[in-house]
Every structure is written in structure tokens, then in C-alpha cells.
BAKOL-447065 format. One record per atom (N, C-alpha, C, CB): residue number from 1; residue in three letters; atom name; x, y, z. Coordinates in pm, 1 decimal, always signed. Atoms other than C-alpha are relative to their C-alpha. Glycine has a CB too. Layout:
BEGIN
+-----+-----+----+----------+----------+----------+
!   i !  aa ! at !     east !    north !       up !
+-----+-----+----+----------+----------+----------+
! NUM ! ALA ! CA !        X !        Y !        Z !
...
+-----+-----+----+----------+----------+----------+
//
This chain:
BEGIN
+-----+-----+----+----------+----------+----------+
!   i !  aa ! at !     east !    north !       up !
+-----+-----+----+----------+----------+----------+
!   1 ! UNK !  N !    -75.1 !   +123.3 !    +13.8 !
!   1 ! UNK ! CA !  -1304.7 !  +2122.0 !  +2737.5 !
!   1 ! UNK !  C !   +137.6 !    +35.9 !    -57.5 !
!   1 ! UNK ! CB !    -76.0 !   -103.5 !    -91.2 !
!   2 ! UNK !  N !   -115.6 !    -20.0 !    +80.3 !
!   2 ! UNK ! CA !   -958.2 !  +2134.8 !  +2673.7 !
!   2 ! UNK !  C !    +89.2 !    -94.0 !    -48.8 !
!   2 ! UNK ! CB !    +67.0 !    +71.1 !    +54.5 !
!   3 ! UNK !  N !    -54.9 !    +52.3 !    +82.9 !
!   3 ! UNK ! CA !   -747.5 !  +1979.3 !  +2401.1 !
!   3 ! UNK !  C !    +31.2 !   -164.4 !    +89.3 !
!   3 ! UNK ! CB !   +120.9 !   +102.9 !    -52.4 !
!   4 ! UNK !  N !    -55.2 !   +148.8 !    -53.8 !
!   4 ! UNK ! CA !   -610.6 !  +1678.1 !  +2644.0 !
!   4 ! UNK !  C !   -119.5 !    -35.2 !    +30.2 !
!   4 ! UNK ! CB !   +111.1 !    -18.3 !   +129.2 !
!   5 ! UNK !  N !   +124.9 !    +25.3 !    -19.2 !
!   5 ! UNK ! CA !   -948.9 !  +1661.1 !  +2762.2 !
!   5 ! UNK !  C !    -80.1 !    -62.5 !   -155.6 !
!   5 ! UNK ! CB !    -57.7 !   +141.8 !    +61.4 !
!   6 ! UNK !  N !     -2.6 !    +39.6 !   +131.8 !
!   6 ! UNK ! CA !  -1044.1 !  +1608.5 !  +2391.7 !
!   6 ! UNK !  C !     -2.9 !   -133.0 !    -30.9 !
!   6 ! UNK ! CB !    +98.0 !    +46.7 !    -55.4 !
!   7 ! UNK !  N !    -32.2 !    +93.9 !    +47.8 !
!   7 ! UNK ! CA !   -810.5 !  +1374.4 !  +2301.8 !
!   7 ! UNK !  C !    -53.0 !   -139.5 !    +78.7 !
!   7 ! UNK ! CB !   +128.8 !    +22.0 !    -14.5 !
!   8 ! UNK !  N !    +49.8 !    +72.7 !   -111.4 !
!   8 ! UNK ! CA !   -891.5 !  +1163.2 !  +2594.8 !
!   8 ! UNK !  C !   -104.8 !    -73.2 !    -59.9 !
!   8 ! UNK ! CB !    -44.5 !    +83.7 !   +119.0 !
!   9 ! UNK !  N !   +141.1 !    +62.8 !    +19.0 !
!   9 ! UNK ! CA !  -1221.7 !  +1123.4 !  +2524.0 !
!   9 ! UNK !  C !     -4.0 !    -49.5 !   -105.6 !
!   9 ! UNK ! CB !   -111.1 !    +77.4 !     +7.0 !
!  10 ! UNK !  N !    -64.6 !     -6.0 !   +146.9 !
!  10 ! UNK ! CA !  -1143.9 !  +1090.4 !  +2149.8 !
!  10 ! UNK !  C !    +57.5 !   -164.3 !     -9.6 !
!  10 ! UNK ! CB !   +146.7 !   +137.8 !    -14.4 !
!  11 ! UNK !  N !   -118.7 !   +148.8 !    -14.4 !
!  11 ! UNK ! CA !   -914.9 !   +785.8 !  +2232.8 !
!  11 ! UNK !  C !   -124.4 !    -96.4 !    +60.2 !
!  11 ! UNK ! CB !   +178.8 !    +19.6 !   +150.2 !
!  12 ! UNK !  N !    +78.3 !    +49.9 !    -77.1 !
!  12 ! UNK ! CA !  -1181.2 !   +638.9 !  +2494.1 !
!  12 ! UNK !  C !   -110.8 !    -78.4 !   -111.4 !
!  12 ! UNK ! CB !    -52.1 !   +114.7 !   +100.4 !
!  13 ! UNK !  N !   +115.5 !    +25.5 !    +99.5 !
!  13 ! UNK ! CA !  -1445.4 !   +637.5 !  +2208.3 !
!  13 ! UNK !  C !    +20.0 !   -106.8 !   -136.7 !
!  13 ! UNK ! CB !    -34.7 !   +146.8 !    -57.4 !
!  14 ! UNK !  N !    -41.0 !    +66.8 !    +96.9 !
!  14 ! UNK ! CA !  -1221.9 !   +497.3 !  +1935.1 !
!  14 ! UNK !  C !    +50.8 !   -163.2 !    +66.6 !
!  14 ! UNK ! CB !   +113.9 !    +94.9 !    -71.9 !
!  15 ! UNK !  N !    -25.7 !    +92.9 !    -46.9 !
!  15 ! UNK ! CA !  -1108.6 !   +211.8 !  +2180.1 !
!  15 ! UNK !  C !   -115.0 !    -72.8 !    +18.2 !
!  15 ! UNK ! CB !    +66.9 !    +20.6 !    +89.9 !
!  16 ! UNK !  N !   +159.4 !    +61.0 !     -1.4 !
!  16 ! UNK ! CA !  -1460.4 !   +136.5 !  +2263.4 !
!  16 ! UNK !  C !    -82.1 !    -39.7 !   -125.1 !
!  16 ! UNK ! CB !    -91.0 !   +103.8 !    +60.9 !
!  17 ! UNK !  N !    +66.6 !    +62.7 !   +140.1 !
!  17 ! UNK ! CA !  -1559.9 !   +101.6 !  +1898.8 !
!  17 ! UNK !  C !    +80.7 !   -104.1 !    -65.7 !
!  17 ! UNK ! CB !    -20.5 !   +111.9 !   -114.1 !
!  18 ! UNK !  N !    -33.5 !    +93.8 !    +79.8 !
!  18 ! UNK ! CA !  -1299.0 !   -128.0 !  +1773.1 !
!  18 ! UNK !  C !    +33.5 !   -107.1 !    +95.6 !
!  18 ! UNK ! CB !   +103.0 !    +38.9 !    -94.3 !
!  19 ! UNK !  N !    -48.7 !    +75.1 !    -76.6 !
!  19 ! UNK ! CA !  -1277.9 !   -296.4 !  +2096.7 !
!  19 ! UNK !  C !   +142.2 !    -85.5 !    +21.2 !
!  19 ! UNK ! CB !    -78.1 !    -54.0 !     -6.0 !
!  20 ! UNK !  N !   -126.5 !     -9.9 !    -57.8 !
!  20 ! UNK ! CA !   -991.6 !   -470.2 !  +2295.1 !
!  20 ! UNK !  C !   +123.6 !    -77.5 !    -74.2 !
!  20 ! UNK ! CB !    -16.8 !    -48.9 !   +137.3 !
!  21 ! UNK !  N !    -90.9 !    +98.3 !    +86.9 !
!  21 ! UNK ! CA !   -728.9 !   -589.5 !  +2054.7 !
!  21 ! UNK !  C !   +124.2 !    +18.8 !     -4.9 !
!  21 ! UNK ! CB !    -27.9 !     -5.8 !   -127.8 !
!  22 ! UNK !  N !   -124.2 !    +20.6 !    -31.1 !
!  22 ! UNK ! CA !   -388.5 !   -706.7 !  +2118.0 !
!  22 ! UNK !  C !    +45.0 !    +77.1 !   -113.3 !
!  22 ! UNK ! CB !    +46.6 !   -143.5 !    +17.8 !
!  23 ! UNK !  N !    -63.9 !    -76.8 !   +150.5 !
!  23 ! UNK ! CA !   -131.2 !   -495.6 !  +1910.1 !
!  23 ! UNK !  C !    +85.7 !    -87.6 !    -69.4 !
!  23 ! UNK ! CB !    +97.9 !   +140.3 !    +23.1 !
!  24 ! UNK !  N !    -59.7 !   +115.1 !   +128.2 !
!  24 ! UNK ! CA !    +42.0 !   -807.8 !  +1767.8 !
!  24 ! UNK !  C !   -120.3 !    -62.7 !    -84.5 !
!  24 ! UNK ! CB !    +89.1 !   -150.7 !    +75.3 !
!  25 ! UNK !  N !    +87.9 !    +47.2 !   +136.1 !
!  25 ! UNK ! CA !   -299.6 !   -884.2 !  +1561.5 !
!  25 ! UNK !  C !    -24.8 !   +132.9 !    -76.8 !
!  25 ! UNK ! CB !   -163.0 !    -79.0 !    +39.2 !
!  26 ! UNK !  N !    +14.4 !    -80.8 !    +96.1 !
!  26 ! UNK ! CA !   -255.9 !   -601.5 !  +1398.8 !
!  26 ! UNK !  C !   +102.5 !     -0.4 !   -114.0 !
!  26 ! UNK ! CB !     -9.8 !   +113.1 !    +55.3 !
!  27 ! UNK !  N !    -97.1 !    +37.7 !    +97.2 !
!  27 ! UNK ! CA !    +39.4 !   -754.3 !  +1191.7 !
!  27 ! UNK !  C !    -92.1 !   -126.0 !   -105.0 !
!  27 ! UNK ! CB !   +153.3 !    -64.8 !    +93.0 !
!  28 ! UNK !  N !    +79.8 !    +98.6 !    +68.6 !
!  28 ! UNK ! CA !   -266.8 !   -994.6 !  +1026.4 !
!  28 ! UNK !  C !    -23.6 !   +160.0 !   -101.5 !
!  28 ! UNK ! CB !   -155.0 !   -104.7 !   +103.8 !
!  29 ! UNK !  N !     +6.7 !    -85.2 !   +144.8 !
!  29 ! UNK ! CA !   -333.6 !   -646.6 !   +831.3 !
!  29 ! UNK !  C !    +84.3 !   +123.5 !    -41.2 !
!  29 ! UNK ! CB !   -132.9 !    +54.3 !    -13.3 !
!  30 ! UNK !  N !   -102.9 !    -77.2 !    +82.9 !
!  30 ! UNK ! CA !    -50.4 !   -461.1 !   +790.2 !
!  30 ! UNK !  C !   +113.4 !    -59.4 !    -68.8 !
!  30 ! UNK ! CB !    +56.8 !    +89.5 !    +76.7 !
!  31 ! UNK !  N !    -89.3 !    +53.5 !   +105.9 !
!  31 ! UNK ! CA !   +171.8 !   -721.8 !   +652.7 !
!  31 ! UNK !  C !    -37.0 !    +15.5 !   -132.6 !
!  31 ! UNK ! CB !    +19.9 !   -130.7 !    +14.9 !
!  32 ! UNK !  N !    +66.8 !    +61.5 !   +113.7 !
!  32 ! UNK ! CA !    -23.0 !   -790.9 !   +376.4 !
!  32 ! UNK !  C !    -11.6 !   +124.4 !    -72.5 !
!  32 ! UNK ! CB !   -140.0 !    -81.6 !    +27.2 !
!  33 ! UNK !  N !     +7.1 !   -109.8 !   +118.5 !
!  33 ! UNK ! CA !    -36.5 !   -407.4 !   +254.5 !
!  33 ! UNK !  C !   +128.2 !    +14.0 !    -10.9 !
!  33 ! UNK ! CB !    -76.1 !   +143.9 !    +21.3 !
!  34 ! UNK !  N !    -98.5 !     -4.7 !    -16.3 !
!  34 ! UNK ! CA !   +344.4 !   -376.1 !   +360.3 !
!  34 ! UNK !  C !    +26.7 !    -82.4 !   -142.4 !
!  34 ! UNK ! CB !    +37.6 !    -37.2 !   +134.2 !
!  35 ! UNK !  N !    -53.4 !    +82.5 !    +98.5 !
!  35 ! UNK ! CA !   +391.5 !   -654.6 !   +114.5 !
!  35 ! UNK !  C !   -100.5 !    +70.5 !   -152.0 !
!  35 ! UNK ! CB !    -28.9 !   -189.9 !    +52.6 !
!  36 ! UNK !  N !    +23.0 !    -88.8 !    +99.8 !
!  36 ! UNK ! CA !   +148.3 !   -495.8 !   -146.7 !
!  36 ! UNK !  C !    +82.5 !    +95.3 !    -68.3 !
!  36 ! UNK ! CB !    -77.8 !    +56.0 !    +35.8 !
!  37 ! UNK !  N !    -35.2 !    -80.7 !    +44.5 !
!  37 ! UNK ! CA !   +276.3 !   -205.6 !   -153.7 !
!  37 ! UNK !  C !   +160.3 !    +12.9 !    -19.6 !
!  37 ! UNK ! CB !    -60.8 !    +76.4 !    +58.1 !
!  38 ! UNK !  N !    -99.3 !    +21.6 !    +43.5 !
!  38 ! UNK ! CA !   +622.3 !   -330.1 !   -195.1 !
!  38 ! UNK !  C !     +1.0 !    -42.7 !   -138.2 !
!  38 ! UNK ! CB !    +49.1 !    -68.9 !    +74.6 !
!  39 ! UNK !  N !    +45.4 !    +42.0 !    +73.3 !
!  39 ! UNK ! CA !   +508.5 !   -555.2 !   -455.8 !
!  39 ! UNK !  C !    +12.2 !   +123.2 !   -157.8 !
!  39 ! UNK ! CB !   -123.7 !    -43.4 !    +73.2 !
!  40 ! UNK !  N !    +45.0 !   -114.9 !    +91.5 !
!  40 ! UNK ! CA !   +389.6 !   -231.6 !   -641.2 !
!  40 ! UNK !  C !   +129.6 !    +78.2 !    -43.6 !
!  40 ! UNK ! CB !   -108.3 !   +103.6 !    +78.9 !
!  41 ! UNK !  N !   -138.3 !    -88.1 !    -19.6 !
!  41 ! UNK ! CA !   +693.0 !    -30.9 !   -586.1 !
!  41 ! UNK !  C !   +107.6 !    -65.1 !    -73.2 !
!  41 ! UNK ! CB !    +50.6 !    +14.0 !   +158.5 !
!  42 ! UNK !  N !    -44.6 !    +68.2 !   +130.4 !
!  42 ! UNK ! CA !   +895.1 !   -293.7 !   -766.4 !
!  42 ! UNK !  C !    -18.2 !     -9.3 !   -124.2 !
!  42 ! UNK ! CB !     -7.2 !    -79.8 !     +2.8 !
!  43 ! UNK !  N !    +39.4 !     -8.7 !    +96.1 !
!  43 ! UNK ! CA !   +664.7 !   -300.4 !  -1019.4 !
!  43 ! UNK !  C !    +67.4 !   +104.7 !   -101.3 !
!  43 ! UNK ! CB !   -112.3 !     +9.3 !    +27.6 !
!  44 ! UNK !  N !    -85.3 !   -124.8 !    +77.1 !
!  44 ! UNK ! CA !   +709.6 !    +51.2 !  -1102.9 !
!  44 ! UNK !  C !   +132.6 !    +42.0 !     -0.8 !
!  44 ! UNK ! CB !    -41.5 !   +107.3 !    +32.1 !
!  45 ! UNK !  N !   -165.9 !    -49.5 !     -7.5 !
!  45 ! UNK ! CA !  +1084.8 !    +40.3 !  -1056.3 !
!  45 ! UNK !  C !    +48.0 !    -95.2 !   -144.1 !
!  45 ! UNK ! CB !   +105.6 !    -61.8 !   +188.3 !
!  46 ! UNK !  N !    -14.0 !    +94.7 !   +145.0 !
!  46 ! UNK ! CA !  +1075.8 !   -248.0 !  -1341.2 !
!  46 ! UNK !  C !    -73.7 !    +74.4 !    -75.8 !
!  46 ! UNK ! CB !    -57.0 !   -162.6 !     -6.8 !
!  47 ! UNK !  N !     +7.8 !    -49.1 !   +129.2 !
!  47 ! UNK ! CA !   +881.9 !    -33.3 !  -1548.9 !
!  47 ! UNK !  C !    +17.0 !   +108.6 !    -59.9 !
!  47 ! UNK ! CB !    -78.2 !    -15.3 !    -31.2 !
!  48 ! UNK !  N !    -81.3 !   -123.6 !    +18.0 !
!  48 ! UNK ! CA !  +1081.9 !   +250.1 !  -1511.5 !
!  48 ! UNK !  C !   +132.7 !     -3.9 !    -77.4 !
!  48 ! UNK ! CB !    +30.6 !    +49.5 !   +129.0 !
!  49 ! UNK !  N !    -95.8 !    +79.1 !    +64.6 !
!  49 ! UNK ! CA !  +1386.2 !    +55.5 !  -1599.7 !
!  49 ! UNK !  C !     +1.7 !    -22.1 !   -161.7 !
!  49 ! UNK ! CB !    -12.7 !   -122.6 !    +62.3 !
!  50 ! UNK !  N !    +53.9 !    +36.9 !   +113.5 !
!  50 ! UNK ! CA !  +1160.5 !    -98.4 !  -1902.2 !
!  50 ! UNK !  C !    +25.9 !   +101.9 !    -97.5 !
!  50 ! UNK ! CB !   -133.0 !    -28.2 !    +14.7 !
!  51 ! UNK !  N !     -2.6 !   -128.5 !    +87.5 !
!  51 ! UNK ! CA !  +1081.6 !   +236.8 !  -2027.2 !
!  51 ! UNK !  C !   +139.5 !    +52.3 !    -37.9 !
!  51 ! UNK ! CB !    -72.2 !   +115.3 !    +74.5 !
!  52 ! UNK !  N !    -96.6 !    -67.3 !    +49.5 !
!  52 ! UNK ! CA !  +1449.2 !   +395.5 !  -2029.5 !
!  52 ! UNK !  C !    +70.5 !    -91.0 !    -99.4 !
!  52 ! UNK ! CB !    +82.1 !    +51.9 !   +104.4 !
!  53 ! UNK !  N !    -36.8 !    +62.0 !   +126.6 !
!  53 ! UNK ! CA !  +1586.6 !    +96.5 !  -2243.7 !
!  53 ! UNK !  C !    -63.2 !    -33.8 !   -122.9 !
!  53 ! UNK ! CB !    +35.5 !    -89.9 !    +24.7 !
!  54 ! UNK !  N !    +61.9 !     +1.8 !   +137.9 !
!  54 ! UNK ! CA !  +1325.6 !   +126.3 !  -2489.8 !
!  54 ! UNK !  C !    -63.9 !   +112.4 !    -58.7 !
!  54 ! UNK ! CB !    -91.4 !    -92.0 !     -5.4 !
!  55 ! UNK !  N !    +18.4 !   -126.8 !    +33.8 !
!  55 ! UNK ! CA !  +1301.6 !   +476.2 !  -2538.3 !
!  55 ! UNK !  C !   -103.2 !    +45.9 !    -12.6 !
!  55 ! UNK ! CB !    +45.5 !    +28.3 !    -83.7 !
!  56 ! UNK !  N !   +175.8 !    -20.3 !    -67.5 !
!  56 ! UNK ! CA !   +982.6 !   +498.3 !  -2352.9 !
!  56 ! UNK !  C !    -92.1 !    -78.2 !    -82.7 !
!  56 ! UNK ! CB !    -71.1 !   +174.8 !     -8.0 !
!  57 ! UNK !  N !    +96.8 !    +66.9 !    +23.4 !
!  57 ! UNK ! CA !   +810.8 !   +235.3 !  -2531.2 !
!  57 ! UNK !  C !    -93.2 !    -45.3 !    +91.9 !
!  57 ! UNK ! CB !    +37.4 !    -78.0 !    -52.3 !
!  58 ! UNK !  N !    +89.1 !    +25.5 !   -106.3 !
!  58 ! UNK ! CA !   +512.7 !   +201.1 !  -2288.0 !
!  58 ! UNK !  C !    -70.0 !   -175.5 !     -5.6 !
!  58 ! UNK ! CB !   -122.3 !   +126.6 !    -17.4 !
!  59 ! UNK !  N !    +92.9 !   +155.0 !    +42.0 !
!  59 ! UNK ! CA !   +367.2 !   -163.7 !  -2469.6 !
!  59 ! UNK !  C !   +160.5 !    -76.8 !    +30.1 !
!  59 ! UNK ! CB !    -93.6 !    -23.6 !   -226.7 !
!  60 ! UNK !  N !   -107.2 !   +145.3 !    -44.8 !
!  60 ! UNK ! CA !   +747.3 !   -331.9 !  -2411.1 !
!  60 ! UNK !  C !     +0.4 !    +61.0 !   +143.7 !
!  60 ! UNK ! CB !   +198.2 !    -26.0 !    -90.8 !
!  61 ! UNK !  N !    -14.5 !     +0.2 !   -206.1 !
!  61 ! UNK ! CA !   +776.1 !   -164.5 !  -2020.9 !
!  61 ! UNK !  C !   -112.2 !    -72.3 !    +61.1 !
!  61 ! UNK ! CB !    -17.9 !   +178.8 !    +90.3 !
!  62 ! UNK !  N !    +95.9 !    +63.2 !    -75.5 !
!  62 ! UNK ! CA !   +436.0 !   -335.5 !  -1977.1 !
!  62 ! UNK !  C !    -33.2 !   -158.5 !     -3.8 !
!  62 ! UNK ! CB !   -107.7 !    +66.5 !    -31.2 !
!  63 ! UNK !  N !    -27.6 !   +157.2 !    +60.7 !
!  63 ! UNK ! CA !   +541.6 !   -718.6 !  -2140.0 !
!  63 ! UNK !  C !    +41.8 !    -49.1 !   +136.7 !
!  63 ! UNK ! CB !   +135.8 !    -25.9 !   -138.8 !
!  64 ! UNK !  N !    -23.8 !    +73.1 !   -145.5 !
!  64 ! UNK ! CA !   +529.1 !   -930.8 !  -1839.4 !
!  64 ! UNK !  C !   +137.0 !    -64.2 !     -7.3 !
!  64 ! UNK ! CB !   -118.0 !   -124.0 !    +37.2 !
!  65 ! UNK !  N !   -135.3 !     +7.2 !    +11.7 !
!  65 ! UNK ! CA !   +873.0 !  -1054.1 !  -1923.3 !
!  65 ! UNK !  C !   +101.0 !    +94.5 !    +85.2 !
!  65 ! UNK ! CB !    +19.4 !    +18.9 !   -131.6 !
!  66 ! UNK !  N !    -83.3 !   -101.1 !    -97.1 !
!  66 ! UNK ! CA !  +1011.8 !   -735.2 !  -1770.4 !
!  66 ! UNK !  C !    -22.5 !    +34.7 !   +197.8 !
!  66 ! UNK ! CB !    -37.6 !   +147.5 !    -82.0 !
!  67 ! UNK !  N !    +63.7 !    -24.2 !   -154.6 !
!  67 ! UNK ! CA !   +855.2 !   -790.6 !  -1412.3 !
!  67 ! UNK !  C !    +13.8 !   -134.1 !    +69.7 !
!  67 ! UNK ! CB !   -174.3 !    +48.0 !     +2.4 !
!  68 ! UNK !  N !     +6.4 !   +131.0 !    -90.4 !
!  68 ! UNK ! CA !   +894.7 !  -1038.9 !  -1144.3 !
!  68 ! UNK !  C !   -143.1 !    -32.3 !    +58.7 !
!  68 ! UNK ! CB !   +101.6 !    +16.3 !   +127.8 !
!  69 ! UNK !  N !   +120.8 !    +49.9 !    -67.7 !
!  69 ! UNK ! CA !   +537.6 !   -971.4 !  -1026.1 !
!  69 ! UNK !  C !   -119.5 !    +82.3 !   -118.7 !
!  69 ! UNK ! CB !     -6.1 !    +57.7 !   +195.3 !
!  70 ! UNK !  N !   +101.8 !    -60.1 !    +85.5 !
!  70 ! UNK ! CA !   +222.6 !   -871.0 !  -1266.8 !
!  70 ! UNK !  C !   -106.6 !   +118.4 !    +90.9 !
!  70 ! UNK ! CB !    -91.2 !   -137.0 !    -64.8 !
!  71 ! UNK !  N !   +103.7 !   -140.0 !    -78.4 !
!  71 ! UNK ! CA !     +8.1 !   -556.0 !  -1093.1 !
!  71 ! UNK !  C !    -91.8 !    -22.4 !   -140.0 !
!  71 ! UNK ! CB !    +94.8 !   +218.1 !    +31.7 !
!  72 ! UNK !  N !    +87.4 !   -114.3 !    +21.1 !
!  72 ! UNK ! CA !   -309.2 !   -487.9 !  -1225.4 !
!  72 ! UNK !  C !     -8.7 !    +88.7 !    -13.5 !
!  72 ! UNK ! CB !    -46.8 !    +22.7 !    +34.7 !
!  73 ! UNK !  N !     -9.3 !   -101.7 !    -66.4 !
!  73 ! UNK ! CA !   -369.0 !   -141.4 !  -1268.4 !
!  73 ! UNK !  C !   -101.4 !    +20.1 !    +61.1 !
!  73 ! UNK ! CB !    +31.5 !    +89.4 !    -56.6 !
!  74 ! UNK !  N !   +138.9 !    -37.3 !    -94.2 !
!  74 ! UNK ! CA !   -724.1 !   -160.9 !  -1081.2 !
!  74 ! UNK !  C !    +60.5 !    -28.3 !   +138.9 !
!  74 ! UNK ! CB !   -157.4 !   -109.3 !    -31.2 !
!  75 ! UNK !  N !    -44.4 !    +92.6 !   -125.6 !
!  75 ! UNK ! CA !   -496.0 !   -378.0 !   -817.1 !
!  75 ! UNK !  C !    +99.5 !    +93.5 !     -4.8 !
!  75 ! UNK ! CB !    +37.3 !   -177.2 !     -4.0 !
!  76 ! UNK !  N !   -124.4 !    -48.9 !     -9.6 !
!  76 ! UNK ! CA !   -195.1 !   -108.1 !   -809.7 !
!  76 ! UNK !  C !     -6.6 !    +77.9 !   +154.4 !
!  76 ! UNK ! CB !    +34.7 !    +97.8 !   -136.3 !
!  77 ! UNK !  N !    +24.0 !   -112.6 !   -135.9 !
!  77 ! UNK ! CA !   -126.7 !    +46.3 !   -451.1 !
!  77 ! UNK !  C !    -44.1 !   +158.4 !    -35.3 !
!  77 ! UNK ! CB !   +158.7 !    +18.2 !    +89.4 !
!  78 ! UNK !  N !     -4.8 !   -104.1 !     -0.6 !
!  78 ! UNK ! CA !   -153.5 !   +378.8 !   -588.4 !
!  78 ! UNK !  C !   -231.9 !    +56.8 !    -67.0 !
!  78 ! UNK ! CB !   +169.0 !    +27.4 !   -105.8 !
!  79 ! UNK !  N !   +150.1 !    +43.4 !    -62.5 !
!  79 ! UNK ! CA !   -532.1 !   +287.3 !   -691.1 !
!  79 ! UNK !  C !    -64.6 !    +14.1 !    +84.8 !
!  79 ! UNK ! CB !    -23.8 !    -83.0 !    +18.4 !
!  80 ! UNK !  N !    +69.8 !    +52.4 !   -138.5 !
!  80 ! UNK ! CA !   -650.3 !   +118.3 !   -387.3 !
!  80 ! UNK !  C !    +27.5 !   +105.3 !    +80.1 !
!  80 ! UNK ! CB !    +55.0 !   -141.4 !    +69.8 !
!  81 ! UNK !  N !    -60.5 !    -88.8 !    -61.9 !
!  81 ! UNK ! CA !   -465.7 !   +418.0 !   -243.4 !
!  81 ! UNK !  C !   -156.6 !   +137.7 !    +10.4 !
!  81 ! UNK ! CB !   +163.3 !    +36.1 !   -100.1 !
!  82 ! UNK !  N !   +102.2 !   -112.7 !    +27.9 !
!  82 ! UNK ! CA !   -739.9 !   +692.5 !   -381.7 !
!  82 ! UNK !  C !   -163.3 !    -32.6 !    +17.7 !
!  82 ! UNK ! CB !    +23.9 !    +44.6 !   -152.2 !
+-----+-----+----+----------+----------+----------+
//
């Protein structure tokens, strides 16, 4: 069997298991991490910010005051990520 031969089949098998689905419903689950993981990425850019004006105080970079959006850290992309 060779490699295109492979993939082929490879592709055939994975199409057949998640059956036939338009590629615009696949924006029902990638927005929603897109926006997560933006979400997150802000986060830690506000509490990067936090930290350098308080000379790494870790309890004021984490005062919800300094954030437009609250993360979890069980809920953090980098979490859900591992």
C-alpha cells in the first residue's frame, strides 16, 4: 500500500465515521473556542499588565477589578488545553 493509498483510505474511514457534514456547521464549534481562547489570552495579557504595576503582586493581578472577563483557572484555555 502506498502512502496516497493510505491516506485515501484514512480519509474514507474518517468521513464515514463522522458522517456527511456541511463545512459551515463547523463554525457551531469553533467559534465558541476561537472566542474562549481569546477570552483567555486577554485574561493573561491583563494579568501580565497587573503584575508589572505591582511589582509582581500575584493577589492584586488576580482582583477582578483588573480584568474585563473573570477565567477560572479549571476554565483557562491552557487547562482545557492539557
Amino acid at each position: 500500500m502506498t502512502q496516497k493509498e493510505l491516506e485515501k483510505y484514512l480519509w474514507g474511514a474518517a468521513t464515514a465515521l463522522r458522517g456527511k457534514i456541511d463545512a459551515g456547521d463547523y463554525k457551531q464549534y469553533i467559534f465558541p473556542l476561537l472566542f474562549l481562547k481569546r477570552i483567555c489570552d486577554v485574561y493573561d495579557e491583563e494579568f501580565e499588565n497587573a503584575l508589572s504595576k505591582s511589582d509582581n503582586d500575584v493577589e492584586y493581578a488576580s482582583f477582578a477589578e483588573n480584568h474585563h472577563f473573570q477565567v477560572p483557572p479549571e476554565s483557562h484555555w491552557n487547562k482545557i488545553r492539557e
